[in-house]
VEXFIFI-332906 format. One record per residue (C-alpha): residue number from 1; z, x, y. Coordinates in pm, whole numbers, always signed. Example, Ala and Ser with C-alpha at 12.3 -4.5 7.8 and 13.67 -1.06 7.14 Angstrom:
<rs>
<num:1&z:+780&x:+1230&y:-450>
<num:2&z:+714&x:+1367&y:-106>
</rs>
This chain:
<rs>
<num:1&z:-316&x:-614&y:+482>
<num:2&z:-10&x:-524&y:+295>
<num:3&z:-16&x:-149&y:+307>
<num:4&z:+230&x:-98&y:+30>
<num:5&z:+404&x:+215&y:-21>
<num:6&z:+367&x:+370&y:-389>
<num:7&z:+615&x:+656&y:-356>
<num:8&z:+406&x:+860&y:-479>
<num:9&z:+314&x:+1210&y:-241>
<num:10&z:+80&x:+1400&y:-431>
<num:11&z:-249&x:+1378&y:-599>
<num:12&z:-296&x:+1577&y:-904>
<num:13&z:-599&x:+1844&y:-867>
<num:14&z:-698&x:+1949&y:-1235>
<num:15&z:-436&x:+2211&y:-1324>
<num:16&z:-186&x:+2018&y:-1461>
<num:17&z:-89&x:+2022&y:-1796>
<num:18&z:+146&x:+1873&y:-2049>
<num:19&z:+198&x:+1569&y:-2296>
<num:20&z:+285&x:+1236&y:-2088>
<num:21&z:+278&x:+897&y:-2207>
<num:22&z:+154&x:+575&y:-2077>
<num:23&z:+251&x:+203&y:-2102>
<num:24&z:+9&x:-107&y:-1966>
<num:25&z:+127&x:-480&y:-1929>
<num:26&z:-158&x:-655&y:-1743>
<num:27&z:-192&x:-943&y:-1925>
<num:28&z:-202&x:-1085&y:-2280>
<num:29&z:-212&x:-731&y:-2427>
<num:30&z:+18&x:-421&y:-2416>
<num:31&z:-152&x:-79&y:-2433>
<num:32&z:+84&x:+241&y:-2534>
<num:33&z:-99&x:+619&y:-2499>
<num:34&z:-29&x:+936&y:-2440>
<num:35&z:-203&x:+1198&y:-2283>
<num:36&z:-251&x:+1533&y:-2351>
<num:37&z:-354&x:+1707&y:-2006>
<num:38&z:-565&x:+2011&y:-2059>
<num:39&z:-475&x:+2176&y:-1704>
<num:40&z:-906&x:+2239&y:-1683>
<num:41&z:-969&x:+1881&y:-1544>
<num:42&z:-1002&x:+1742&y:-1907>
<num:43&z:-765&x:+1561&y:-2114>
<num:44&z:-704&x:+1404&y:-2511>
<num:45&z:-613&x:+1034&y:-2489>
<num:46&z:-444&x:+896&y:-2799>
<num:47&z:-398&x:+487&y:-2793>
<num:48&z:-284&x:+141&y:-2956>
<num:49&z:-306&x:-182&y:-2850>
<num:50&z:-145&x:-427&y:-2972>
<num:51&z:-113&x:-853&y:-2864>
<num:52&z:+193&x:-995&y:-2671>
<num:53&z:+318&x:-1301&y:-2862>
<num:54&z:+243&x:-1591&y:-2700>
<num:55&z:+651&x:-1720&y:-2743>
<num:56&z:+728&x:-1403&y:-2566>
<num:57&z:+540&x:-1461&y:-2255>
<num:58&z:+756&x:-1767&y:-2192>
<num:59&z:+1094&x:-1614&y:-2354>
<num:60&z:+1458&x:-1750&y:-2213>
<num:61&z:+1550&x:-1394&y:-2157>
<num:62&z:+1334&x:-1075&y:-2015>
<num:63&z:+1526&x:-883&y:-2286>
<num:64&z:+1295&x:-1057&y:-2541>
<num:65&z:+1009&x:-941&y:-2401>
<num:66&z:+1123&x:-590&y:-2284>
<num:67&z:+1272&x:-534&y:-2659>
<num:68&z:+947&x:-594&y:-2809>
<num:69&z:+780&x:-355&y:-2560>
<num:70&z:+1014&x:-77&y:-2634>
<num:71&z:+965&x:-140&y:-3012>
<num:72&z:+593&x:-87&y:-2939>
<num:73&z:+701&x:+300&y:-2775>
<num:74&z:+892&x:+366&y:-3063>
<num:75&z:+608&x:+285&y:-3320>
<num:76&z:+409&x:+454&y:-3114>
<num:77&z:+564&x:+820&y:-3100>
<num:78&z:+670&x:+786&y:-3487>
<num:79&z:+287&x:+734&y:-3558>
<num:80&z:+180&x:+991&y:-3324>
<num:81&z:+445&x:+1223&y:-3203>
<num:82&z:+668&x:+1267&y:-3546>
<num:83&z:+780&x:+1546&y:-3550>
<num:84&z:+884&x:+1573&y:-3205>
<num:85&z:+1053&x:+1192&y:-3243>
<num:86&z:+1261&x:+1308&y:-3547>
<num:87&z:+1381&x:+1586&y:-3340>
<num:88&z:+1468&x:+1406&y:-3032>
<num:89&z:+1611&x:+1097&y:-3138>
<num:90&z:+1847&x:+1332&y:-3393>
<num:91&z:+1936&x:+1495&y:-3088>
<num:92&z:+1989&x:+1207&y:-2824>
<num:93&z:+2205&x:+1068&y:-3074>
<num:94&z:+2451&x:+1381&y:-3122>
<num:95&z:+2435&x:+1553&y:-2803>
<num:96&z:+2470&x:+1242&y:-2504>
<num:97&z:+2586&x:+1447&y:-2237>
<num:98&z:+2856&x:+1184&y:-1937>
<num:99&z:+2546&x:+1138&y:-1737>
<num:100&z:+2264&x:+1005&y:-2025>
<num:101&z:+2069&x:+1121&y:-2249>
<num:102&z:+1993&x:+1540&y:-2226>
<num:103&z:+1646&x:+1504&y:-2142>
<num:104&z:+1471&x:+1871&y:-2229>
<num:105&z:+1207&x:+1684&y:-2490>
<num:106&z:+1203&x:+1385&y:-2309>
<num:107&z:+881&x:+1212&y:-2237>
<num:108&z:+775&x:+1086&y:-1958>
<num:109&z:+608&x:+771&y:-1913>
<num:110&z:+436&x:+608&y:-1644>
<num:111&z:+433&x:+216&y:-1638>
<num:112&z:+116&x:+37&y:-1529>
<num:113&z:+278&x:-342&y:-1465>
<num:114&z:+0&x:-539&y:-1345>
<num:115&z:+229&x:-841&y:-1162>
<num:116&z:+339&x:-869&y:-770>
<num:117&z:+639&x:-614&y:-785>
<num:118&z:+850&x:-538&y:-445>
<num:119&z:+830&x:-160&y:-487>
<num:120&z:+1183&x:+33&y:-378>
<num:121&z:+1134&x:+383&y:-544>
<num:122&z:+869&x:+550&y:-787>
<num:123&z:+1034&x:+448&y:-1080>
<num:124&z:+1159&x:+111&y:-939>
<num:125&z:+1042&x:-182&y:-829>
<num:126&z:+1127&x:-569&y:-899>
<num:127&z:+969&x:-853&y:-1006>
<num:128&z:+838&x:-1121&y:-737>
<num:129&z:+680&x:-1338&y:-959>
<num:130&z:+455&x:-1391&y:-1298>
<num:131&z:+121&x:-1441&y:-1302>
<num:132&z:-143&x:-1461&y:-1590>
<num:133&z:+25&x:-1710&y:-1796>
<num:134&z:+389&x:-1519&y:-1832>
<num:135&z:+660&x:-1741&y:-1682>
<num:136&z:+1021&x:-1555&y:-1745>
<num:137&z:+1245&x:-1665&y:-1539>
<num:138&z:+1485&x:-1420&y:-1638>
<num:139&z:+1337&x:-1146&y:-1502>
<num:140&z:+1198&x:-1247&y:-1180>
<num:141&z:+1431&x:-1043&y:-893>
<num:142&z:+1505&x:-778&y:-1155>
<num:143&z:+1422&x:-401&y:-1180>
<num:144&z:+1095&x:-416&y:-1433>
<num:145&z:+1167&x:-9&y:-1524>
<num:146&z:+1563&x:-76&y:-1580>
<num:147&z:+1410&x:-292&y:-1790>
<num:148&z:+1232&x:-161&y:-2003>
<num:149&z:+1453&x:+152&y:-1977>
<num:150&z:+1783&x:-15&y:-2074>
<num:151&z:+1537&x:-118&y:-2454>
<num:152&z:+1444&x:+207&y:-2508>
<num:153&z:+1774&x:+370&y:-2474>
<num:154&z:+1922&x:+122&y:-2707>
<num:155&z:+1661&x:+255&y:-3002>
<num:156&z:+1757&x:+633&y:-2902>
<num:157&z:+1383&x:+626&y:-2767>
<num:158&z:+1331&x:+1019&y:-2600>
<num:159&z:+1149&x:+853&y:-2352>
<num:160&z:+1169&x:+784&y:-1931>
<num:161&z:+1034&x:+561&y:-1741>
<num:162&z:+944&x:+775&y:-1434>
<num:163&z:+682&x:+558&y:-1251>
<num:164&z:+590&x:+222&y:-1164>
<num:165&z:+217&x:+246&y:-1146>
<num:166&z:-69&x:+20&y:-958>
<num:167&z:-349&x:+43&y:-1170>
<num:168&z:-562&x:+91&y:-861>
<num:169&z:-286&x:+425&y:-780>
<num:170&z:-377&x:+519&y:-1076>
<num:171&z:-785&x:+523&y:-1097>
<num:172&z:-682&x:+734&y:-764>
<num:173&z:-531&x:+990&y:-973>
<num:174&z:-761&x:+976&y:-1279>
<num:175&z:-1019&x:+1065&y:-1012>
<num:176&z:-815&x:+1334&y:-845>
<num:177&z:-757&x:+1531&y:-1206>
<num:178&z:-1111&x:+1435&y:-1355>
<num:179&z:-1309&x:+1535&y:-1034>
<num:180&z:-1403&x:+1925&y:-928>
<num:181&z:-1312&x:+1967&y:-588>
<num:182&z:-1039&x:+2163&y:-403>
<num:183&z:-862&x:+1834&y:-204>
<num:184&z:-811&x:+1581&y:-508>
<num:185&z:-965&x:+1214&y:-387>
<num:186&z:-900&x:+1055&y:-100>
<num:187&z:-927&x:+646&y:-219>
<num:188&z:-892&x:+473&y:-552>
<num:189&z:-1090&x:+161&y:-582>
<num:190&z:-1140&x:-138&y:-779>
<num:191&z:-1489&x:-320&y:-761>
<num:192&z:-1436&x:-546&y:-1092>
<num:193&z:-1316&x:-868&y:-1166>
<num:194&z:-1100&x:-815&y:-895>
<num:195&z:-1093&x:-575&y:-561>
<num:196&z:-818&x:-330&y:-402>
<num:197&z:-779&x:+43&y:-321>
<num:198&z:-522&x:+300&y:-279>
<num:199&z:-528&x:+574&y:-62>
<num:200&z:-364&x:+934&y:+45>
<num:201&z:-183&x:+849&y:+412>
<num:202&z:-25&x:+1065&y:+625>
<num:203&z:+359&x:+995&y:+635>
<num:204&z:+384&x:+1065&y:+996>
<num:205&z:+116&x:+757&y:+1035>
<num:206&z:+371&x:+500&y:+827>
<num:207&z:+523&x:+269&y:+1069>
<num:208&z:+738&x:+71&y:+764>
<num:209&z:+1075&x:+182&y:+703>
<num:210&z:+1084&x:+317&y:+364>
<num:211&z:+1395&x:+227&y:+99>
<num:212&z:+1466&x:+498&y:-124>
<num:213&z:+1407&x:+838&y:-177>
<num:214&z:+1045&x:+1035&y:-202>
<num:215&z:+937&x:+1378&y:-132>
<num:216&z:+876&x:+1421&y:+212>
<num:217&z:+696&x:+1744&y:+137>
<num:218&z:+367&x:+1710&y:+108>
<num:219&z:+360&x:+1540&y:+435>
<num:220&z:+151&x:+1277&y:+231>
<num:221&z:+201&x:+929&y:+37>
<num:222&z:-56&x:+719&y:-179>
<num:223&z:-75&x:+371&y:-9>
<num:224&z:-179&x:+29&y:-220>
<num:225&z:-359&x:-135&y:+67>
<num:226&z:-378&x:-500&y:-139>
<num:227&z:-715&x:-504&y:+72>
<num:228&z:-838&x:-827&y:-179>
<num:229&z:-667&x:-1005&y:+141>
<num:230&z:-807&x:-876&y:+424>
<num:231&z:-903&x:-1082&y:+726>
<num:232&z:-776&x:-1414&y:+561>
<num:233&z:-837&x:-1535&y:+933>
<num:234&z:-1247&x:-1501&y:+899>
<num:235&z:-1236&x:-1348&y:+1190>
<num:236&z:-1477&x:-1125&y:+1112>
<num:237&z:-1607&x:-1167&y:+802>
<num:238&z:-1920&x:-1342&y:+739>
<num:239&z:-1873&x:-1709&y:+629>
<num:240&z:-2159&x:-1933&y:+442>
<num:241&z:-2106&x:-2312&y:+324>
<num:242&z:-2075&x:-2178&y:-21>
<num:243&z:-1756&x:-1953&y:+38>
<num:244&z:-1617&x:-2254&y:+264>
<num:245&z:-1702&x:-2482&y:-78>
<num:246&z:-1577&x:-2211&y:-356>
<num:247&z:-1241&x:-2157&y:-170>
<num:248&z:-1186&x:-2539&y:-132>
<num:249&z:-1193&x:-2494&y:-497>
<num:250&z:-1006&x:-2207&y:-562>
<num:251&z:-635&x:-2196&y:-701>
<num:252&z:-553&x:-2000&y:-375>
<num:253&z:-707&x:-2169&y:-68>
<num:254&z:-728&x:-1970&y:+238>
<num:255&z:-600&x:-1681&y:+62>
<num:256&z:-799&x:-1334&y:-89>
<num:257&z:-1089&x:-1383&y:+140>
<num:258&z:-1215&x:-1035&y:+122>
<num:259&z:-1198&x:-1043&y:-266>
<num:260&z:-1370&x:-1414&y:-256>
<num:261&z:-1662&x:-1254&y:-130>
<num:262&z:-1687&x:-932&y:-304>
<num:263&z:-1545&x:-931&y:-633>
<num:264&z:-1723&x:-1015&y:-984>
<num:265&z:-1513&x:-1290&y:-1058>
<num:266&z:-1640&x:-1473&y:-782>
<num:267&z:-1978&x:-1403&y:-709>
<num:268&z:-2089&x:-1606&y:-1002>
<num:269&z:-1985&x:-1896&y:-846>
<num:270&z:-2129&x:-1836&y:-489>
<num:271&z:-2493&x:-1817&y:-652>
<num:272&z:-2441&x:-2148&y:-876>
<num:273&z:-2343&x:-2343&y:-540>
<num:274&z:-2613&x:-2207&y:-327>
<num:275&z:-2829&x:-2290&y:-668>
<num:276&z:-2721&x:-2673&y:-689>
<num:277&z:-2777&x:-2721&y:-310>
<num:278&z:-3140&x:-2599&y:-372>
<num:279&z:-3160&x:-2849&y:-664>
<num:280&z:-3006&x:-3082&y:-457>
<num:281&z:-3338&x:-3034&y:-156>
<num:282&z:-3642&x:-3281&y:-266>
<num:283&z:-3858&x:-3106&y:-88>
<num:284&z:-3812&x:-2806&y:-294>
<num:285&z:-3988&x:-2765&y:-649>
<num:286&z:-3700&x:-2540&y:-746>
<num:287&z:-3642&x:-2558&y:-1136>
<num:288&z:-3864&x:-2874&y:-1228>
<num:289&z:-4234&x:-2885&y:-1208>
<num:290&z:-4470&x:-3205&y:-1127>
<num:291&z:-4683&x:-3090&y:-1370>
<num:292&z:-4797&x:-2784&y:-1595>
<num:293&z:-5034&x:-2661&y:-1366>
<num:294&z:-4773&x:-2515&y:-1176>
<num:295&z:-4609&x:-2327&y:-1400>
<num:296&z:-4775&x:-1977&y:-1523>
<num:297&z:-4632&x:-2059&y:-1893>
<num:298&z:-4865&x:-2370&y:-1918>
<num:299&z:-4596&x:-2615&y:-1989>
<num:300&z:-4352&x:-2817&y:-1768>
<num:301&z:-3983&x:-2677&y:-1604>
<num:302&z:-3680&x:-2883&y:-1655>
<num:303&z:-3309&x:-2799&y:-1653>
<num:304&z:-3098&x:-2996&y:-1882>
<num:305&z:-2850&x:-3240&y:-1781>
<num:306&z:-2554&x:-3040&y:-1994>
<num:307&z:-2645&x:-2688&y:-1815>
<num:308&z:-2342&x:-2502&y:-1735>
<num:309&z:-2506&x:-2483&y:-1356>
<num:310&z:-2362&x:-2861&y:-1298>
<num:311&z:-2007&x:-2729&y:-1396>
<num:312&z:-1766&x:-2502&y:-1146>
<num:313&z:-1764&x:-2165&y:-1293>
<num:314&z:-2015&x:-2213&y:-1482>
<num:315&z:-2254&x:-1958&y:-1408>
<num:316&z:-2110&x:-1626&y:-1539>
<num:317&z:-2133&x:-1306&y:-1306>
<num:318&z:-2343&x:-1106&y:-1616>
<num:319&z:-2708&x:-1274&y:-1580>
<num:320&z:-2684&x:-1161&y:-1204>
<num:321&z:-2685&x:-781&y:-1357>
<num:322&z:-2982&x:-923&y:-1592>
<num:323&z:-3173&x:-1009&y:-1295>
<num:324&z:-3142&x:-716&y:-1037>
<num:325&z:-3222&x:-504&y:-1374>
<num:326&z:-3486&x:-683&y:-1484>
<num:327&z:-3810&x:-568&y:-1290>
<num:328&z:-4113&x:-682&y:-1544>
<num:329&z:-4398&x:-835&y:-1301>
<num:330&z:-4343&x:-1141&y:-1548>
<num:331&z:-3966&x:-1123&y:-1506>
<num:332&z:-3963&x:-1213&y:-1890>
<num:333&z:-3621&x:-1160&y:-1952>
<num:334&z:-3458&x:-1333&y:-1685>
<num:335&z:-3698&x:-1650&y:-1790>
<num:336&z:-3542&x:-1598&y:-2109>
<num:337&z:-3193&x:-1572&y:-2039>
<num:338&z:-3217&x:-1842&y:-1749>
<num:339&z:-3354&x:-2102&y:-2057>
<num:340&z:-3108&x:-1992&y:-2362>
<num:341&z:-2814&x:-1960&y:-2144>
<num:342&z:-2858&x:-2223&y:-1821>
<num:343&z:-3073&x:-2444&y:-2011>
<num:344&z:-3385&x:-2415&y:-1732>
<num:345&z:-3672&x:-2487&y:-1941>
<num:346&z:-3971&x:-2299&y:-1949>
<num:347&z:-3845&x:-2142&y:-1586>
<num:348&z:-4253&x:-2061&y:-1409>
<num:349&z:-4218&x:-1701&y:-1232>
<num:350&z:-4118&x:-1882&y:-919>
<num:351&z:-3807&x:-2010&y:-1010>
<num:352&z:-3689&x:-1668&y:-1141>
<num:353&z:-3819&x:-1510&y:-814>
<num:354&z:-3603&x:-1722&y:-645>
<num:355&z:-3310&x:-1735&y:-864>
<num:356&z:-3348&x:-1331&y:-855>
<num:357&z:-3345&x:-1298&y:-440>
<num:358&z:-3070&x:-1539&y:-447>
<num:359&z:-2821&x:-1324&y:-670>
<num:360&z:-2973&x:-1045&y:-490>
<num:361&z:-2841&x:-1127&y:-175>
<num:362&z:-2499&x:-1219&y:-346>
<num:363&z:-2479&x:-875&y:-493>
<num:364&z:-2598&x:-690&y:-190>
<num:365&z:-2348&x:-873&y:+53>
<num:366&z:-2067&x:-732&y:-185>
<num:367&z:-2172&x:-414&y:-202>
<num:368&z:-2160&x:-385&y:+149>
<num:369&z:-1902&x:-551&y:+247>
<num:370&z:-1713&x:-304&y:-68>
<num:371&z:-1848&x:-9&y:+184>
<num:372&z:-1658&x:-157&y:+481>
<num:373&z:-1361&x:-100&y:+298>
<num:374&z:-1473&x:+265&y:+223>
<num:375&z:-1621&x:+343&y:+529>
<num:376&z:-1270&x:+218&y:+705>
<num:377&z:-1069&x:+438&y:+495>
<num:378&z:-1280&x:+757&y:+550>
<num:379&z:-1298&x:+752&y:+915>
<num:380&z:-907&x:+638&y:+881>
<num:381&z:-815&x:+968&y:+717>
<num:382&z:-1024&x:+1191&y:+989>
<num:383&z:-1184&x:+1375&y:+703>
<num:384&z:-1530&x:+1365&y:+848>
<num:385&z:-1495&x:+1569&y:+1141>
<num:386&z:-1246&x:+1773&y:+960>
<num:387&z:-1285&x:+2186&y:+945>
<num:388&z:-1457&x:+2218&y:+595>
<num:389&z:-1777&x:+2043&y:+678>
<num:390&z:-1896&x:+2126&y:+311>
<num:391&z:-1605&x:+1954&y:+108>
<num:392&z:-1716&x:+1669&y:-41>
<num:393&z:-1477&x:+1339&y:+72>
<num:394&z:-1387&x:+1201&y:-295>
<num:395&z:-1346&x:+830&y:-407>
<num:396&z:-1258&x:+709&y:-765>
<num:397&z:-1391&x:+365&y:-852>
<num:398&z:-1371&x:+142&y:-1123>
<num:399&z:-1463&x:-195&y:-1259>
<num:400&z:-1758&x:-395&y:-1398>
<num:401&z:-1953&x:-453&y:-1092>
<num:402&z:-1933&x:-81&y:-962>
<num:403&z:-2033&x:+30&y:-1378>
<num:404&z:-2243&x:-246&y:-1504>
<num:405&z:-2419&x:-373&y:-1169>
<num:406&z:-2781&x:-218&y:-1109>
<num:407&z:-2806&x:-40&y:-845>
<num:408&z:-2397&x:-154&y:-699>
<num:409&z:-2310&x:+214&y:-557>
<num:410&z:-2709&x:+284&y:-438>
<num:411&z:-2597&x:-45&y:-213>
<num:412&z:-2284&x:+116&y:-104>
<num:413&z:-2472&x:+418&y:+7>
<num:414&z:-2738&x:+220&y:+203>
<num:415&z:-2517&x:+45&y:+382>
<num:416&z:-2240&x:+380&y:+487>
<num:417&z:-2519&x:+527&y:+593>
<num:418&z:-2549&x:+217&y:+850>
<num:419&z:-2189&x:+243&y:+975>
<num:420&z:-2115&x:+373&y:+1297>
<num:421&z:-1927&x:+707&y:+1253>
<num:422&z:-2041&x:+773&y:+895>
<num:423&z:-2415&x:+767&y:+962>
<num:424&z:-2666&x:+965&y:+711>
<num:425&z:-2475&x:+1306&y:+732>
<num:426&z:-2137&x:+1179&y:+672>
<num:427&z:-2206&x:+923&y:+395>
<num:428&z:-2385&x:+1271&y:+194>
<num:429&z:-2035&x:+1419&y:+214>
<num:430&z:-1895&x:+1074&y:+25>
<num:431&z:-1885&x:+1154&y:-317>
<num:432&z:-1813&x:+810&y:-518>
<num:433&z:-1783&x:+857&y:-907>
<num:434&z:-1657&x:+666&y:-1175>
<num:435&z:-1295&x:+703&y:-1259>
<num:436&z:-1226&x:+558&y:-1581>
<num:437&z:-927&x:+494&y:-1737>
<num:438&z:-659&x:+458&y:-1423>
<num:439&z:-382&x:+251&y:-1620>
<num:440&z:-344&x:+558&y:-1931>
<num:441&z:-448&x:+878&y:-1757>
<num:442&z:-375&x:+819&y:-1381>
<num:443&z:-21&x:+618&y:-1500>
<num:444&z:+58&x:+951&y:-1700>
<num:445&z:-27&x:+1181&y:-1383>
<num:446&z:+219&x:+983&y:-1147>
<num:447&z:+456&x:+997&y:-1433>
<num:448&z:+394&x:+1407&y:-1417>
<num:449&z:+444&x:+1375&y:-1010>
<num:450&z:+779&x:+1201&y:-1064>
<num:451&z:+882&x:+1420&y:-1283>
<num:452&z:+819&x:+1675&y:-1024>
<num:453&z:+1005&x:+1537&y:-768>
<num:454&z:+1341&x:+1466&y:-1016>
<num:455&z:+1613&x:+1614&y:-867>
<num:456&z:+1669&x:+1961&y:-1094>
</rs>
């Protein structure tokens, strides 16, 4: 796995407290908030949103786009924050001091850039390449918080970019500030559309040479494991002739074989191939009756020629989570969903027992394969053997399988408590809870750590 370094040494634990502001590129949109942190575990979130123009995603220049952004600030903290913004910006522009900007009412801001960034410093790290339809040239090799930094100055902005955030870093820290206990959390996790984690390593335990300067205090740094690629090998994870068949498929073959197999975007797909090579079986009355005698409803099953089943990605992730939650003895509403959105006529109870056990089994092998990943990073850190037997080991996670999946964590629990090492004790000291908002609250707590670690 990568194991990339964040910079960042310290995991917020509730007290903090202070105004900090948040920016999020991660795709078509661009979210600006600040946060208000309470120093009591709770916090105000104020927030726009507002759409990247499509000519800017594929500007000549990366000043284009970074000039728009740091409009978007500005709007921001004269909406918001007036009275401190006429204040400051009067200010910046009278009293520059040789070395910048005098930064007493400065905010800080933490920026959540969702693209592959080489990551030198906490506040710098440059671009490797686009992704998600953005292709500016420009920028690619460049320093993405200079940036933005070098806009923001030019409109007298009180603002500082302090941190380059991971938006999986930062459901680590939501977690951390949100969650009662005296050690802050140990992993941030993604279980959505796409996978990853970040945890709290031991520096001593970092074999990497590290560029650029951190605090070596804490004896501690937050690492982005990238674990979506994990064993791209198969040499031990399980294989089936769907996965072989979706990754042939894929835009990355051979690549993100952990997150192939575990994450939302992708399960979808493994059910409608193991579905088609069912329908594919004569001897198997799966989806199509020989007459309505077989069929509880009285009538005949069919699936339409034009059902989204026949077409690669076309089964979407969502009527998985209607059929794990849907436990009628008639399994009504998966018969219903299965005909108005897969065209399966008239499905008998059968066919949705089937087509249930099926995404079952898709579901369940990614929930425990997502504990693997847990269960590796827990007995990594030592915790479990560690001197206060009663603190609980915390984990923030986030993302639409882990929140909208029946059942999803009561699968990660079941299968911890089948690791070796974890067992039934260990996996009731595991506390997993949902950390929401990781790109505006956690981005604003690493931009409070950096700030911390500024050289007075």
């Amino acid at each position: 796995m990568s194991q990339i370094p964040t910079y960042v040494t310290a995991v917020p634990n509730g007290t903090e407290k202070g105004v900090y502001m948040a920016v999020d590129l991660g795709g078509t949109n661009f979210r600006v908030c600040s946060i208000k942190l309470n120093g009591d575990s709770t916090f105000n979130l104020t927030y726009s949103k507002v759409a990247i123009p499509k000519e800017l995603m594929v500007a000549k220049t990366a000043q284009e786009l970074f000039a728009f952004l740091a409009k978007q600030i500005g709007h921001f903290i004269e909406t918001h924050h007036g009275d401190r913004f006429d204040k400051d910006t009067g200010r910046r522009i009278t009293e520059s001091a040789p070395e910048g900007y005098q930064e007493e009412h400065v905010f800080r801001l933490g920026f959540t850039f969702s693209f592959p960034v080489q990551q030198l410093g906490i506040n710098k790290g440059t671009l490797i390449r686009w992704t998600k339809g953005f292709d500016i040239p420009d920028a690619v090799g460049k320093d993405v918080c200079a940036l933005l930094q070098e806009e923001i100055d030019k409109l007298h902005l009180p603002v500082k970019v302090a941190a380059l955030v991971n938006d999986t870093v930062g459901t680590l820290m939501a977690r951390s500030y949100t969650s009662q206990g005296k050690n802050g959390a140990l992993l941030g996790a993604i279980f959505g559309t796409g996978t990853n984690g970040a945890y709290v390593e031991k520096l001593a335990n970092l074999k990497k040479p590290l560029q650029g300067d951190y605090d070596k205090s804490t004896g501690d740094m937050v690492i982005n494991t990238e674990w979506g690629s994990f064993d791209n090998q198969l040499s031990v994870l399980p294989n089936t002739p769907w996965d072989i068949a979706l990754d042939k498929a894929s835009v990355n073959p051979g690549i993100q074989m952990y997150e192939k197999r575990v994450s939302g975007m992708f399960l979808g797909e493994i059910l409608r191939l193991a579905v088609v090579d069912l329908l594919k079986k004569e001897e198997v009355a799966f989806f199509r009756d020989e007459n309505s005698s077989s069929n509880d409803w009285k009538s005949t099953t069919n699936i339409g020629s034009d059902s989204s089943i026949f077409t690669q990605w076309g089964l979407d992730t969502a009527i998985m989570s209607v059929a794990a939650a849907d436990n009628t003895p008639e399994l009504s509403t998966l018969r219903q969903e299965l005909d108005s959105l897969l065209h399966v006529y008239s499905p008998a109870i059968d066919d949705a027992q089937a087509f249930k056990a099926i995404a079952g089994a898709v579901a369940r092998r990614s929930a425990r394969l997502s504990a693997v990943a847990v269960a590796g990073i827990v007995l990594q850190s030592g915790k479990l053997g560690g001197a206060s037997e009663e603190e609980p080991i915390d984990i923030g996670v986030d993302g639409s399988l882990v929140e909208h999946y029946p059942y999803f964590r009561d699968m990660i629990y079941e299968a911890l408590r089948s690791i070796d090492g974890i067992g039934e004790e260990g996996a009731k000291r595991i506390r997993i809870g949902i950390a929401k908002d990781g790109s505006g609250v956690g981005a604003a707590l690493i931009a409070l750590v950096a700030a911390g670690m500024e050289k007075k």
